[in-house]
PDBQT receptor file of N, H, CA, C and O in Angstrom, charges set to zero:
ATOM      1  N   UNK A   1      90.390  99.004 157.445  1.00  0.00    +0.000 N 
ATOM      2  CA  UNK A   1      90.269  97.676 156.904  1.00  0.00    +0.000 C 
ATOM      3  C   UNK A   1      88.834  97.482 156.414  1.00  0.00    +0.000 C 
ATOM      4  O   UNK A   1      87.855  97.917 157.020  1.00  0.00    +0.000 OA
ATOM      5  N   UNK A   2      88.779  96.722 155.145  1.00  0.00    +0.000 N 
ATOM      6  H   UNK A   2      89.574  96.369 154.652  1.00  0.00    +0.000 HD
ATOM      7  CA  UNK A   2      87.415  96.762 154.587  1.00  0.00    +0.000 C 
ATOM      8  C   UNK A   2      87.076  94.895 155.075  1.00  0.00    +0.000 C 
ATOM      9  O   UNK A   2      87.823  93.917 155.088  1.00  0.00    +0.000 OA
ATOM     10  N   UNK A   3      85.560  95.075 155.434  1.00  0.00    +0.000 N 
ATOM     11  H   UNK A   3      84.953  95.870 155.424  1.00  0.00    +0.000 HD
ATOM     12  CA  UNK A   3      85.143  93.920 156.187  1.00  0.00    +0.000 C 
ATOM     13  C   UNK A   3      84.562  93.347 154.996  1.00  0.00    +0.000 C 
ATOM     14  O   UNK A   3      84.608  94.017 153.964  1.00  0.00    +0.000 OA
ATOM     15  N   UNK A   4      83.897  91.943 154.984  1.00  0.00    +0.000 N 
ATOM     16  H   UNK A   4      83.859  91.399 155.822  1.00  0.00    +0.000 HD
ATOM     17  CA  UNK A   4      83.585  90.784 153.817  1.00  0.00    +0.000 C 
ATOM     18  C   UNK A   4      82.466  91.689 153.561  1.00  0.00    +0.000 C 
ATOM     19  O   UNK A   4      82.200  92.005 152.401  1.00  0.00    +0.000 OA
ATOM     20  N   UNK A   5      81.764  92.148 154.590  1.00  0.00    +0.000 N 
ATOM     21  H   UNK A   5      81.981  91.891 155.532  1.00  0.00    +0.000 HD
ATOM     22  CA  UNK A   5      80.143  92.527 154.486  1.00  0.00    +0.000 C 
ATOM     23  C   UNK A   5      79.794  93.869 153.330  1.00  0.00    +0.000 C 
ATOM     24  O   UNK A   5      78.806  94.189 152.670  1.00  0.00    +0.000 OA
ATOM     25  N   UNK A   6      81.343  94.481 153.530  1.00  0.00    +0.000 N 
ATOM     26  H   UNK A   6      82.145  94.221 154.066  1.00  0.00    +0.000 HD
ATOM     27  CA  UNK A   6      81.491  96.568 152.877  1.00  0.00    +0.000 C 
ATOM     28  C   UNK A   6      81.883  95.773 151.920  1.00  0.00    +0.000 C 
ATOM     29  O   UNK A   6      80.940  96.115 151.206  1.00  0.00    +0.000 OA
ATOM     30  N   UNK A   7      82.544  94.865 151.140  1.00  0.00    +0.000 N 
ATOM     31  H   UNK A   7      83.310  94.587 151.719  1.00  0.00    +0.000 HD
ATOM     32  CA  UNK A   7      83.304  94.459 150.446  1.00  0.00    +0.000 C 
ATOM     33  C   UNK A   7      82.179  93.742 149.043  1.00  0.00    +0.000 C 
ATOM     34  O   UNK A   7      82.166  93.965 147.832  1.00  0.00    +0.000 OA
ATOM     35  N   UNK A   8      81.267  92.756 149.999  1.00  0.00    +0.000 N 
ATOM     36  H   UNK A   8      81.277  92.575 150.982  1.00  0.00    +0.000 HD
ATOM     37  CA  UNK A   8      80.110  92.401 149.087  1.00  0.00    +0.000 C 
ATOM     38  C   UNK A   8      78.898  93.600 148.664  1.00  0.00    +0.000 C 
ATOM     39  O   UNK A   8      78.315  93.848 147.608  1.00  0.00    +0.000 OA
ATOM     40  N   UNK A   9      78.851  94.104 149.838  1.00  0.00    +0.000 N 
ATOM     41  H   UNK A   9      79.325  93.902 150.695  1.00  0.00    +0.000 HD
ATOM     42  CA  UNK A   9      77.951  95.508 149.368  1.00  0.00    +0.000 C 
ATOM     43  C   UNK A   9      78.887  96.048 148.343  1.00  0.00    +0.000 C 
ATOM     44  O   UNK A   9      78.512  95.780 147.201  1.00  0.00    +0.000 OA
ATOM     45  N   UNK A  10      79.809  96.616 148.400  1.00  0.00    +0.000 N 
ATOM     46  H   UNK A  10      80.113  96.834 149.328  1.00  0.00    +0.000 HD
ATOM     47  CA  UNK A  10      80.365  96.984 146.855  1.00  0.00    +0.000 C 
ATOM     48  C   UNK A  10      80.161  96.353 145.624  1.00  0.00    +0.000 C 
ATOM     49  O   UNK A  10      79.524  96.717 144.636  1.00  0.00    +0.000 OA
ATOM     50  N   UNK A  11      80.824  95.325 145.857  1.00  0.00    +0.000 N 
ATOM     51  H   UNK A  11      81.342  95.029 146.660  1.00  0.00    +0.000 HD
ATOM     52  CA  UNK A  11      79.749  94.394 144.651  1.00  0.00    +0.000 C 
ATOM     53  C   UNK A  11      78.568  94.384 144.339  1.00  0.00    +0.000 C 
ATOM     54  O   UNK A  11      78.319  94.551 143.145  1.00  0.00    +0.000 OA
ATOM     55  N   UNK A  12      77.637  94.222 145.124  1.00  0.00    +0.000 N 
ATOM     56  H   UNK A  12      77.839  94.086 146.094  1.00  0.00    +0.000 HD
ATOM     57  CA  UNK A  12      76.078  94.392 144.933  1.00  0.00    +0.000 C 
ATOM     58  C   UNK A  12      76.275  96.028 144.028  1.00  0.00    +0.000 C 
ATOM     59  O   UNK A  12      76.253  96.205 142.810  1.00  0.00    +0.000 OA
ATOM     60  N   UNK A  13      76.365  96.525 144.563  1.00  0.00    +0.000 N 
ATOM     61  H   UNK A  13      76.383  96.381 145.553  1.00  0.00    +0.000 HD
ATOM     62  CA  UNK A  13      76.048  98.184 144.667  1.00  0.00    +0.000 C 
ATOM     63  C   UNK A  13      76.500  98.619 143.315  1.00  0.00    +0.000 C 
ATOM     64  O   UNK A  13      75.802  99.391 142.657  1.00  0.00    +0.000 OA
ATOM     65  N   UNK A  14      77.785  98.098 142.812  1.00  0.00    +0.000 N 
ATOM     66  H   UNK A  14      78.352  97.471 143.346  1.00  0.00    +0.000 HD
ATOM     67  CA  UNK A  14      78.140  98.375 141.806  1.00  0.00    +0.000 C 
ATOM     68  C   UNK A  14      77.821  98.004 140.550  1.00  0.00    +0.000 C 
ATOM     69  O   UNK A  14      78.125  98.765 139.632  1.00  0.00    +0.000 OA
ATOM     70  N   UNK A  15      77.109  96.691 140.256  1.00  0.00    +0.000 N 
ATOM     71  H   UNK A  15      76.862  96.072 141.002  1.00  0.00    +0.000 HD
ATOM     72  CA  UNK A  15      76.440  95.907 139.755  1.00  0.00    +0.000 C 
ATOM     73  C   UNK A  15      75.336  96.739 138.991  1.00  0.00    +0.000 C 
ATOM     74  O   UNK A  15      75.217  97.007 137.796  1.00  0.00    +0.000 OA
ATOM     75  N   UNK A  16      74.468  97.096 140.244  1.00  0.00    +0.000 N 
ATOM     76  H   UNK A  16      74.566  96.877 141.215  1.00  0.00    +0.000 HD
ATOM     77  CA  UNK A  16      73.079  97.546 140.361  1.00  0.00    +0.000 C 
ATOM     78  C   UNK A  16      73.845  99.355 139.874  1.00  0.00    +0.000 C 
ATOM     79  O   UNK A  16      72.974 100.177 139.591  1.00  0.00    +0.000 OA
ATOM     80  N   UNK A  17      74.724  99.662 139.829  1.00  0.00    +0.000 N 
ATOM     81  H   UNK A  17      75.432  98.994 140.059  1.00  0.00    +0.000 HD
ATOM     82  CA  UNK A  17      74.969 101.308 138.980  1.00  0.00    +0.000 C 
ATOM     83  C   UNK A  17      75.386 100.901 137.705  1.00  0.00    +0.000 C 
ATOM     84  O   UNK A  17      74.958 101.535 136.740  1.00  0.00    +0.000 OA
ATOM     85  N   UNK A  18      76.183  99.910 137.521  1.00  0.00    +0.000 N 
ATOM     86  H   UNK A  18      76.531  99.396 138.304  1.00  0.00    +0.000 HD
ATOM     87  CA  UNK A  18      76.338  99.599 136.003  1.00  0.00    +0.000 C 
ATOM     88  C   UNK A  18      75.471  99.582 135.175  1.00  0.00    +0.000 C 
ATOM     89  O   UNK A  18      75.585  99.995 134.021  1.00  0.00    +0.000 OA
ATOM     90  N   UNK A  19      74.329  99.015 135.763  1.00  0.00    +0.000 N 
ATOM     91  H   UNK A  19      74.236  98.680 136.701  1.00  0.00    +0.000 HD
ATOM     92  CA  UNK A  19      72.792  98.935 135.313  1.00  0.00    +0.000 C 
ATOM     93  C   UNK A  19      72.077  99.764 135.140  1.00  0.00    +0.000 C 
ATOM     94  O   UNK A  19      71.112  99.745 134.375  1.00  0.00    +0.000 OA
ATOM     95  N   UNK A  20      72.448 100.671 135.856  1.00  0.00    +0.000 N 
ATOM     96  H   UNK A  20      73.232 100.686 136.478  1.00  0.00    +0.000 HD
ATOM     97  CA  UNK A  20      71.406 101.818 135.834  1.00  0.00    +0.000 C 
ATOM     98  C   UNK A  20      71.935 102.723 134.608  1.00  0.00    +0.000 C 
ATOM     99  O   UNK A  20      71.300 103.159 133.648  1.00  0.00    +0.000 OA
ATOM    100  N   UNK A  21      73.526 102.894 134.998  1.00  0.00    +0.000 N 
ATOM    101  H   UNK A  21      74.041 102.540 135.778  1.00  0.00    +0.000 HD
ATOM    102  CA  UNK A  21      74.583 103.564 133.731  1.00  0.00    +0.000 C 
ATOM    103  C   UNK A  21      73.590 103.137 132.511  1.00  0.00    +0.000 C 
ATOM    104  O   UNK A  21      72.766 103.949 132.090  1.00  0.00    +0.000 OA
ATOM    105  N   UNK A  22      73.734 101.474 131.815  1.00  0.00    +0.000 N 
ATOM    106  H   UNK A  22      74.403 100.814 132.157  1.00  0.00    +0.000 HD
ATOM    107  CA  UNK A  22      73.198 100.722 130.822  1.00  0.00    +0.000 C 
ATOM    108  C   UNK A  22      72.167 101.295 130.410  1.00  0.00    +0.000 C 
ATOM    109  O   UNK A  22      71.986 101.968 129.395  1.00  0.00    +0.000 OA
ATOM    110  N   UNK A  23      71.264 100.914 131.505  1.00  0.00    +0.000 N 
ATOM    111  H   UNK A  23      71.411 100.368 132.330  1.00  0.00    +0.000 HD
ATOM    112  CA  UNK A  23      69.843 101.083 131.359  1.00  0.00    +0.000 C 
ATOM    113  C   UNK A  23      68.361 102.154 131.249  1.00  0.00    +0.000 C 
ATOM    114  O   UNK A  23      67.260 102.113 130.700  1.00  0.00    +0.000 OA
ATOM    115  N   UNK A  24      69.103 103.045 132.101  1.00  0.00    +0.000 N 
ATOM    116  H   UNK A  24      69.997 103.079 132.547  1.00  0.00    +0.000 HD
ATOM    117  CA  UNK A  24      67.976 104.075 132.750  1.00  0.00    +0.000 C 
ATOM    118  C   UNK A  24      68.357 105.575 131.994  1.00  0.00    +0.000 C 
ATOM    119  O   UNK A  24      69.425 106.173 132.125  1.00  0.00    +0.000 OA
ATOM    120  N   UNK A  25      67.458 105.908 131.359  1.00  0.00    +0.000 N 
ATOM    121  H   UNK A  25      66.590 105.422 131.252  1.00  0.00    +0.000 HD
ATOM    122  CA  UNK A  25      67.912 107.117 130.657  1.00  0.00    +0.000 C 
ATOM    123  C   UNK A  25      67.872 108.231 131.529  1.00  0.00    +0.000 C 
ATOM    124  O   UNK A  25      68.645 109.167 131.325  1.00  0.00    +0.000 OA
ATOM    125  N   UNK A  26      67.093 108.253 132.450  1.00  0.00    +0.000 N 
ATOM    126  H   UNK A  26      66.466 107.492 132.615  1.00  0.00    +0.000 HD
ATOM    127  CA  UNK A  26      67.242 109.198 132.958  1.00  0.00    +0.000 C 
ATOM    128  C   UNK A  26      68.568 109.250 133.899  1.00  0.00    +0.000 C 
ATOM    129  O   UNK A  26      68.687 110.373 134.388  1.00  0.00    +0.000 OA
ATOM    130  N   UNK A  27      69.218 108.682 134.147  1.00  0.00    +0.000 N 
ATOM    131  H   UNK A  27      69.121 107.769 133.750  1.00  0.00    +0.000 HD
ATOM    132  CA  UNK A  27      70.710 108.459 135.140  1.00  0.00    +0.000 C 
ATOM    133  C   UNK A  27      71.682 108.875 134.403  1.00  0.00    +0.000 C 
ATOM    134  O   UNK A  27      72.496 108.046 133.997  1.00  0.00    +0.000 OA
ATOM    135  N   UNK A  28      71.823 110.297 134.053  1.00  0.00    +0.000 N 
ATOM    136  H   UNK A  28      71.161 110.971 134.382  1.00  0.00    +0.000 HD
ATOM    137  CA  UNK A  28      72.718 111.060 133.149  1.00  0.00    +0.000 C 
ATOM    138  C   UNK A  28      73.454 111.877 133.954  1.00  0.00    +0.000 C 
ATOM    139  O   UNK A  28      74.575 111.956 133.451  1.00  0.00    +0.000 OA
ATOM    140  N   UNK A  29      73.361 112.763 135.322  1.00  0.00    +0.000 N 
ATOM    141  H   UNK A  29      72.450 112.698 135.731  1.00  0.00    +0.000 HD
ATOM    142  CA  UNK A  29      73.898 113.417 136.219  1.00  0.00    +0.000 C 
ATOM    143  C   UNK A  29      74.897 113.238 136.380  1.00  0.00    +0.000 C 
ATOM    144  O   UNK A  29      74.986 112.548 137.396  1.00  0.00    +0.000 OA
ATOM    145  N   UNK A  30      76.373 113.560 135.745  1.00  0.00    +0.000 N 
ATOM    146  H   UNK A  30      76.301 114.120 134.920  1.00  0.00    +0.000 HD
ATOM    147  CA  UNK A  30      77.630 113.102 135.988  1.00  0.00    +0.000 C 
ATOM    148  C   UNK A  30      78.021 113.155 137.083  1.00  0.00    +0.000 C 
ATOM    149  O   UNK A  30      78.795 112.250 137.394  1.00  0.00    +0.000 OA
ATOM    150  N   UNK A  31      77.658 114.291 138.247  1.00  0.00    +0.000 N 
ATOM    151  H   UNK A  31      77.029 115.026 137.994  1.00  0.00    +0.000 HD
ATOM    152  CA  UNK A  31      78.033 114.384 139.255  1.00  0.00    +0.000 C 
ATOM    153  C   UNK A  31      77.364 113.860 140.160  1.00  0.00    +0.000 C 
ATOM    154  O   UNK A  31      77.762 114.021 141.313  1.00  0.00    +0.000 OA
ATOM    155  N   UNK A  32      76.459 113.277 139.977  1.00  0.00    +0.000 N 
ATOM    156  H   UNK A  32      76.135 113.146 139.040  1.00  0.00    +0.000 HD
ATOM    157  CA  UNK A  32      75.550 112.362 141.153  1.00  0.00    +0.000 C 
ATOM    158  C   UNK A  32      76.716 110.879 140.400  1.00  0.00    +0.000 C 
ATOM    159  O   UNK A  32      77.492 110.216 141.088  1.00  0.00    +0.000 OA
ATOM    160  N   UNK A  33      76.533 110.734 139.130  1.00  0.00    +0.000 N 
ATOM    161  H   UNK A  33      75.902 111.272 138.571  1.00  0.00    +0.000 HD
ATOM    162  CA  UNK A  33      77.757 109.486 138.801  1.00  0.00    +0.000 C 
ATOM    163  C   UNK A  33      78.603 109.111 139.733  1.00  0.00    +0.000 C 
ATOM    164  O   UNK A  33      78.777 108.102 140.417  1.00  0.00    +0.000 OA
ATOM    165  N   UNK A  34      79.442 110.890 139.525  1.00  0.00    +0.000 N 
ATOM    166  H   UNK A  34      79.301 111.710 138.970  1.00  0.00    +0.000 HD
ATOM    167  CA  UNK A  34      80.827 110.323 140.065  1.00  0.00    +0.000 C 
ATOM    168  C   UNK A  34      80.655 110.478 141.751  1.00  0.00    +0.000 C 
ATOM    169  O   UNK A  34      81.548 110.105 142.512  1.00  0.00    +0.000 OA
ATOM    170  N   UNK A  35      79.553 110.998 142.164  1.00  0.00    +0.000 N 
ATOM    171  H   UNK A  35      78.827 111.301 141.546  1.00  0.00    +0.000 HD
ATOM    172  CA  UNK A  35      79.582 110.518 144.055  1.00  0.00    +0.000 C 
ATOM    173  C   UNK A  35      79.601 109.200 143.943  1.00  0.00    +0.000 C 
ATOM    174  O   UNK A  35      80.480 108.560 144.520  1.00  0.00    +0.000 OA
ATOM    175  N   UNK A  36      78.493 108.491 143.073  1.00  0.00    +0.000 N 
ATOM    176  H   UNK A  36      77.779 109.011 142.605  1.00  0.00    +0.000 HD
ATOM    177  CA  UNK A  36      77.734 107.061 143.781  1.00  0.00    +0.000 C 
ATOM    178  C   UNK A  36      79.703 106.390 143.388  1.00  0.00    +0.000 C 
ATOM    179  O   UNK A  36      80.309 105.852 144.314  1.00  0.00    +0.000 OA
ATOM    180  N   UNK A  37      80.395 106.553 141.992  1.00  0.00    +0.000 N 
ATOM    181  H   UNK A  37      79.902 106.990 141.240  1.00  0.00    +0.000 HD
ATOM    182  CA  UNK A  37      81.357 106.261 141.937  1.00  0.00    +0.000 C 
ATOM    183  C   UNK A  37      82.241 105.979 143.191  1.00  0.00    +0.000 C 
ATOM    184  O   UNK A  37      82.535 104.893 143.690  1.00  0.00    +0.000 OA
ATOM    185  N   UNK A  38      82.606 107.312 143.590  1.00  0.00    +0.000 N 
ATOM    186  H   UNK A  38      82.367 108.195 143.185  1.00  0.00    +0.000 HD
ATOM    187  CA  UNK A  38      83.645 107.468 144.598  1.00  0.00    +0.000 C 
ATOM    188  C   UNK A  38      83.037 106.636 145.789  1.00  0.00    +0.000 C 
ATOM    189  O   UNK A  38      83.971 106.140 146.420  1.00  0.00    +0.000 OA
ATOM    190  N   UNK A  39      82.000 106.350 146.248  1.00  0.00    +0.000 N 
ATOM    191  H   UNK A  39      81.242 106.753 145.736  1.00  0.00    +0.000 HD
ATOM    192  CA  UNK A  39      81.679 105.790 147.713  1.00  0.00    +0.000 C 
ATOM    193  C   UNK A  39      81.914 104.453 147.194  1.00  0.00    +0.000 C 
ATOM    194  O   UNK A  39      82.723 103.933 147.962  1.00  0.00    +0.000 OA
ATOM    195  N   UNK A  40      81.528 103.447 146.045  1.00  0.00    +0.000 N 
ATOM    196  H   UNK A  40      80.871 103.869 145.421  1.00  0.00    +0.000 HD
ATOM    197  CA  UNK A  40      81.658 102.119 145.483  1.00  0.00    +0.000 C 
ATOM    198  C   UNK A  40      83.008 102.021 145.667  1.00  0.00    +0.000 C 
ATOM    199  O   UNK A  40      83.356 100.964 146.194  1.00  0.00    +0.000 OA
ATOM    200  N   UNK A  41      83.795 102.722 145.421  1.00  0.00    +0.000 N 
ATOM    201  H   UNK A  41      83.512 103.581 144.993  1.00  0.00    +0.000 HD
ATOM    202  CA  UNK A  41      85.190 102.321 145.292  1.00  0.00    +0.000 C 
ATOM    203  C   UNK A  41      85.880 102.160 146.663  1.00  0.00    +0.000 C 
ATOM    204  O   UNK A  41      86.831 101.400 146.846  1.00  0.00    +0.000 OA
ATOM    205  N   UNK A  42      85.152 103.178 147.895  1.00  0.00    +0.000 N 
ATOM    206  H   UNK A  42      84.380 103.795 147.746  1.00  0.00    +0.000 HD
ATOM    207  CA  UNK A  42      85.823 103.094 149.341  1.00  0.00    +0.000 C 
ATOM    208  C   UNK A  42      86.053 101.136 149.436  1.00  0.00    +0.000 C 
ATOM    209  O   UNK A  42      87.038 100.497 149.804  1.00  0.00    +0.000 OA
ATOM    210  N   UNK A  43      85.146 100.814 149.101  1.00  0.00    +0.000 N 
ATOM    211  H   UNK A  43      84.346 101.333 148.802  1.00  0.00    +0.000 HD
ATOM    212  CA  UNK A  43      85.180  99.386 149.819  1.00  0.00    +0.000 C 
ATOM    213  C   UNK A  43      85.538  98.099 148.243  1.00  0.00    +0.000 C 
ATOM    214  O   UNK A  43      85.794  96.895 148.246  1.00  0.00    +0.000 OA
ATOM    215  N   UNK A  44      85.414  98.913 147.318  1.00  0.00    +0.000 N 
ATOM    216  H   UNK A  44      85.206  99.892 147.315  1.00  0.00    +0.000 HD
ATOM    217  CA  UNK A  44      85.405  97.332 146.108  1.00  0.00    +0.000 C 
ATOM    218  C   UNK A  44      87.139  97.107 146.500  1.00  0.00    +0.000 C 
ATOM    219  O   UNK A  44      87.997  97.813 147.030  1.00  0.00    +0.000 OA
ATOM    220  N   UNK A  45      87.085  95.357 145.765  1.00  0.00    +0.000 N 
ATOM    221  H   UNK A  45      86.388  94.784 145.334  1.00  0.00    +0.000 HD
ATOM    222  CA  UNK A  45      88.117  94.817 146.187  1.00  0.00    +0.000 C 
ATOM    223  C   UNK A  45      89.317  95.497 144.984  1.00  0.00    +0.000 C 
ATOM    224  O   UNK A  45      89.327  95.997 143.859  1.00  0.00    +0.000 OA
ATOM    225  N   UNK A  46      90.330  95.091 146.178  1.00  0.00    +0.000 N 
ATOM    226  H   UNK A  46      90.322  94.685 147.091  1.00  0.00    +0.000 HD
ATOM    227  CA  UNK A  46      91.641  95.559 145.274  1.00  0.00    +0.000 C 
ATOM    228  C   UNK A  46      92.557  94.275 144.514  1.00  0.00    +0.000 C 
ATOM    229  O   UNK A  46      92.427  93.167 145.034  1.00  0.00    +0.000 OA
ATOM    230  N   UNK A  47      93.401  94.380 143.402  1.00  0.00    +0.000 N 
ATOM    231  H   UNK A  47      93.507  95.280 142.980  1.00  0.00    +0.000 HD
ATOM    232  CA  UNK A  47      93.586  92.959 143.133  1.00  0.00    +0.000 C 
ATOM    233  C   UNK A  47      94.319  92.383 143.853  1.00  0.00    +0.000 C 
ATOM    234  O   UNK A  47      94.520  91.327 143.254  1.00  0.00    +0.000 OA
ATOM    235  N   UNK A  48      95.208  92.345 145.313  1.00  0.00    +0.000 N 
ATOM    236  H   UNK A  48      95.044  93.203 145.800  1.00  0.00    +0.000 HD
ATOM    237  CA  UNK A  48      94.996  91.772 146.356  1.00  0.00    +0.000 C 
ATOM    238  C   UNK A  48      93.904  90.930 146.838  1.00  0.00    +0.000 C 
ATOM    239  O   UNK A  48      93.931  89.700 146.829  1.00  0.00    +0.000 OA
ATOM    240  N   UNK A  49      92.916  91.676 147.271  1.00  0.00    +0.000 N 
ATOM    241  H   UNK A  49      92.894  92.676 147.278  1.00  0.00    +0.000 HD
ATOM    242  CA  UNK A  49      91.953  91.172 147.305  1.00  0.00    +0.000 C 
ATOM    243  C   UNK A  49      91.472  89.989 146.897  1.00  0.00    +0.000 C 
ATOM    244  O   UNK A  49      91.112  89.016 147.560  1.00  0.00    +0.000 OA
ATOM    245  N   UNK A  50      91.509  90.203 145.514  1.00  0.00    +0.000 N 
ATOM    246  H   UNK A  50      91.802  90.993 144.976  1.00  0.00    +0.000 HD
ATOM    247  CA  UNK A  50      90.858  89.292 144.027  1.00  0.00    +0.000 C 
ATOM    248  C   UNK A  50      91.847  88.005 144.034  1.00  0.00    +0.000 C 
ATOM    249  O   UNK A  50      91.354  86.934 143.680  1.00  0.00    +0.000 OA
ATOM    250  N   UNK A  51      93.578  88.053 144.517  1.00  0.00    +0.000 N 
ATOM    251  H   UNK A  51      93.979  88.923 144.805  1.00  0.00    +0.000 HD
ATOM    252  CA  UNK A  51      94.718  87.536 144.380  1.00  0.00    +0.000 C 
ATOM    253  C   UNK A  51      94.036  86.471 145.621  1.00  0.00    +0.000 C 
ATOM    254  O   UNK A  51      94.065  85.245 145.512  1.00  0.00    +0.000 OA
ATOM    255  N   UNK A  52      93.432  87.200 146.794  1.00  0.00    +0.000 N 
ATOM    256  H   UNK A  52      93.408  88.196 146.883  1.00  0.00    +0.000 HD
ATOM    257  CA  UNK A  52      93.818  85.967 147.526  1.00  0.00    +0.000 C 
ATOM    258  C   UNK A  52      92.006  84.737 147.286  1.00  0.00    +0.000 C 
ATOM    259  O   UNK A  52      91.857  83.515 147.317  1.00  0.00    +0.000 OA
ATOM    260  N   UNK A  53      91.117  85.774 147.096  1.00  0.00    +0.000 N 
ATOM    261  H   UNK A  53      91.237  86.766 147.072  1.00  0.00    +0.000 HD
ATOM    262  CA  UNK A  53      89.591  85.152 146.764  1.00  0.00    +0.000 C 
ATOM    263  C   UNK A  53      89.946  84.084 145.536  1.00  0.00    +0.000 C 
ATOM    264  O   UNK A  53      89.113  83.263 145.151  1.00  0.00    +0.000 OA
ATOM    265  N   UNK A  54      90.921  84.164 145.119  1.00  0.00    +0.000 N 
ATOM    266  H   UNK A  54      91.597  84.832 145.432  1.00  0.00    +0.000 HD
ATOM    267  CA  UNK A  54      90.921  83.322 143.692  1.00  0.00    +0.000 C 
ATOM    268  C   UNK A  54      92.080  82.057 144.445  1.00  0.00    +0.000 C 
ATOM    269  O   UNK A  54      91.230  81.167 144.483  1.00  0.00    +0.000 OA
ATOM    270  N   UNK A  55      92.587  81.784 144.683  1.00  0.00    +0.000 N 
ATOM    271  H   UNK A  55      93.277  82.507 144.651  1.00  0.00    +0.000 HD
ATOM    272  CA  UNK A  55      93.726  81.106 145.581  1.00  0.00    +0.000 C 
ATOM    273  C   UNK A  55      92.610  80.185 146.283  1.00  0.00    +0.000 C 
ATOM    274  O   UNK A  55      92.491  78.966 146.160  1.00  0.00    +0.000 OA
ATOM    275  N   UNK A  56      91.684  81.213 147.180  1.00  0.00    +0.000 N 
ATOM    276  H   UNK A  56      91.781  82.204 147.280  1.00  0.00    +0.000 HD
ATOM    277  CA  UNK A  56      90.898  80.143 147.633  1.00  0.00    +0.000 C 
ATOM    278  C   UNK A  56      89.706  79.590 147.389  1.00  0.00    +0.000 C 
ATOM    279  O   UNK A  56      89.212  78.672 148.044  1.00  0.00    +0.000 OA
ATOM    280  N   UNK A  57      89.159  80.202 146.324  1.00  0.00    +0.000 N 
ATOM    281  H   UNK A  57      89.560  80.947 145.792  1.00  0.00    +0.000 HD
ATOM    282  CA  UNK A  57      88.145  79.629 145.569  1.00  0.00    +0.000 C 
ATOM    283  C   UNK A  57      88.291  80.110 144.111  1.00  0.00    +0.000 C 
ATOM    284  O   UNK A  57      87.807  81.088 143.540  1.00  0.00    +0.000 OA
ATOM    285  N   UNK A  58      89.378  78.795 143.540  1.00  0.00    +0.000 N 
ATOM    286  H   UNK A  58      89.770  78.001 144.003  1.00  0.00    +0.000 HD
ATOM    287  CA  UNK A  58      89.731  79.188 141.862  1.00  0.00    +0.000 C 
ATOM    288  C   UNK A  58      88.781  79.013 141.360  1.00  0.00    +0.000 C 
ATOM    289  O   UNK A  58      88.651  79.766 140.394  1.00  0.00    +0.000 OA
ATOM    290  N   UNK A  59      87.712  78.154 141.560  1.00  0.00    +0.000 N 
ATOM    291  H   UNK A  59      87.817  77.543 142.344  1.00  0.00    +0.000 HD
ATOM    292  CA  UNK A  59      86.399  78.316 140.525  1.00  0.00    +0.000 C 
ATOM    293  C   UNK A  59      85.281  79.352 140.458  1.00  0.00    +0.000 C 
ATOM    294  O   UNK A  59      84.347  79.303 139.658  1.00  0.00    +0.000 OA
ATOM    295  N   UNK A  60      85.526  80.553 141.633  1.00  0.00    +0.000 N 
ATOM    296  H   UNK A  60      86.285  80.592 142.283  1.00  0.00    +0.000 HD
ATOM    297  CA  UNK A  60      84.830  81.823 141.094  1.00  0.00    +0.000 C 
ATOM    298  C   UNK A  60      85.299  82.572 141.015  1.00  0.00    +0.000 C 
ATOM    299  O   UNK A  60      84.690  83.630 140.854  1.00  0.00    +0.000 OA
ATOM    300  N   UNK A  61      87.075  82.543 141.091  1.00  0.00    +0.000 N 
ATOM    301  H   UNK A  61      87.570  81.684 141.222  1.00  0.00    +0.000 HD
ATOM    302  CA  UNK A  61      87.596  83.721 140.942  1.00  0.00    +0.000 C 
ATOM    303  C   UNK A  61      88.987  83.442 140.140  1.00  0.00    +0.000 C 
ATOM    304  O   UNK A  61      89.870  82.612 140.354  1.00  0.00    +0.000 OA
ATOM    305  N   UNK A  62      88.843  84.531 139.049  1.00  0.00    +0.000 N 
ATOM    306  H   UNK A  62      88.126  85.206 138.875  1.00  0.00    +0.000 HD
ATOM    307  CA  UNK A  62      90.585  84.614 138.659  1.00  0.00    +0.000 C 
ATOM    308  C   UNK A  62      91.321  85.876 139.167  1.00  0.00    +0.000 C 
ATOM    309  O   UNK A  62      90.881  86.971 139.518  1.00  0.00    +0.000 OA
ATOM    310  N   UNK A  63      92.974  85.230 139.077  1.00  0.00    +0.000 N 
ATOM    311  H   UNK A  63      93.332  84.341 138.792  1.00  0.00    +0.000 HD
ATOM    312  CA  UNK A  63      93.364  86.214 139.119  1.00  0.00    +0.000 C 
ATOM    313  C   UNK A  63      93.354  87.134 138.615  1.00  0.00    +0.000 C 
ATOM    314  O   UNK A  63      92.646  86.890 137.638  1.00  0.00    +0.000 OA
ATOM    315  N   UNK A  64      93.815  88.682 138.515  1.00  0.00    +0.000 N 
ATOM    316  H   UNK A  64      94.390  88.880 139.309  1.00  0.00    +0.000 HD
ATOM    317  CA  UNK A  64      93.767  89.541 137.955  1.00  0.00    +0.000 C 
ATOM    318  C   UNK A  64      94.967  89.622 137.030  1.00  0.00    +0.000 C 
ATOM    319  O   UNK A  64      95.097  90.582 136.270  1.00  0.00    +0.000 OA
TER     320      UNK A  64
């Protein structure tokens, strides 16, 4: 079971690699990519997840 805390760190975490993807030329290593990838995903939400965060707070979340 993924806790609120693994759940927002995914968010953070993923955020901050999108950015780097965007931004940082040097962050080209596909295979350092696809680790930081695969560990972000253990915990990001599923649209479950997203289904019930939006139910209970429709103004920051839609459904999927």
């Amino acid at each position: 079971m993924t806790t609120a805390r693994e759940r927002t760190h995914a968010i953070v975490e993923t955020r901050r690699f999108l950015e780097a993807l965007a931004y940082d030329d040097a962050f080209t290593d596909s295979c350092l990519n696809r680790q930081i990838a695969k560990s972000l995903l253990l915990y990001y939400p599923l649209n479950v997840d997203l289904e019930v965060s939006a139910a209970a707070l429709p103004n920051v979340w839609a459904c999927p």
